[in-house]
C-alpha positions in Angstrom: 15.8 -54.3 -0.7 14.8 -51.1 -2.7 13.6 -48.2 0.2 10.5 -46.5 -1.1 9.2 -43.5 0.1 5.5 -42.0 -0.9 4.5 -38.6 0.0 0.6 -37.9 0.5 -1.0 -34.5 1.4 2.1 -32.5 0.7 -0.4 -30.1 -1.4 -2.8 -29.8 1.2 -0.1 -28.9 3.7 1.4 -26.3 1.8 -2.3 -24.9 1.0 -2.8 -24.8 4.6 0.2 -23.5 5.7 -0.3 -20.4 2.9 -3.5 -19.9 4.2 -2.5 -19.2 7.3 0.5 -17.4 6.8 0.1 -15.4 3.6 -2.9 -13.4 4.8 -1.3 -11.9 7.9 2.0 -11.1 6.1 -0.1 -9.0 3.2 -1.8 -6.8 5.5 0.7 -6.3 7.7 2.8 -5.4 4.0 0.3 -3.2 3.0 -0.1 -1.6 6.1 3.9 -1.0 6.1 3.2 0.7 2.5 0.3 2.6 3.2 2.5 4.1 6.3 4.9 4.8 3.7 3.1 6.5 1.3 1.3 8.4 4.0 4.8 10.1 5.3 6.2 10.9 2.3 3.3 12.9 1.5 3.1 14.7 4.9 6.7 15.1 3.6 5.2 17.0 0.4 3.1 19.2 3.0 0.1 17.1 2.4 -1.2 15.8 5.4 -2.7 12.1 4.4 -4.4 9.3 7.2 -5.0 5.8 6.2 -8.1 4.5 6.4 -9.9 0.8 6.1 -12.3 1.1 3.4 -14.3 -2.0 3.1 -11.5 -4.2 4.0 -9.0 -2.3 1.7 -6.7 0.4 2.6 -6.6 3.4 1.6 -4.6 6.9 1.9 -7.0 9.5 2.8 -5.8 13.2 2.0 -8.4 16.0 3.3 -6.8 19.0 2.8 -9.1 20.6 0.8 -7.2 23.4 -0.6 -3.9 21.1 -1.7 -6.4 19.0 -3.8 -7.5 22.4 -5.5 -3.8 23.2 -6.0 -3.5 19.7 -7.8 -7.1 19.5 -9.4 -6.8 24.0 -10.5 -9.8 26.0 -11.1 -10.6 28.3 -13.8 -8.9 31.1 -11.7 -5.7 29.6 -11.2 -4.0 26.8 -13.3 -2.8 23.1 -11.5 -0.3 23.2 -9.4 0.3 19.1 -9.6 3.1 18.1 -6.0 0.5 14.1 -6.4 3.0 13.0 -9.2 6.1 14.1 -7.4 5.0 12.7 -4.0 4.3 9.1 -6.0 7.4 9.5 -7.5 9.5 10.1 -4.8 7.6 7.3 -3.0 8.7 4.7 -5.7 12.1 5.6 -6.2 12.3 5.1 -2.3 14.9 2.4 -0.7 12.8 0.0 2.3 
């Protein structure tokens, strides 16, 4: 006697299972990274909120006068701290 064994609706499980458990886990990552990114540029003296923008989130900065520093005028020349903050924020250890 030769056991056989058939498998049916593996796929469908696994799609099922994704579905419900990939969606929670990527908002609660971004969430975790938008919290992130939002202290290490209150670290930079920028304060930042996060915001849900049409189901996306986003880091909000409205300090007017540190985006003038990083934008400049035709009075004073950029002062860039965005491209520090980001890097700081990338080379940082979860």
């Amino acid at each position: 006697m030769s056991p056989r064994l058939r498998t049916r609706g593996l796929d469908g499980l696994a799609r099922r299972l994704a579905a419900r458990a990939v969606p929670p886990a990527a908002q609660a990552a971004a969430a975790r990274t938008g919290a992130a990114l939002a202290d290490t540029l209150a670290a930079a003296g920028v304060p930042a909120s996060l915001v849900d923008a049409g189901g996306r989130r986003a880091v909000r900065i409205a300090d007017g006068p540190a985006l003038g520093r990083e934008r400049g005028s035709l009075q004073a020349p950029p002062a860039p701290w965005l491209a520090a903050a980001l890097l700081a924020f990338r080379r940082r250890r979860p």
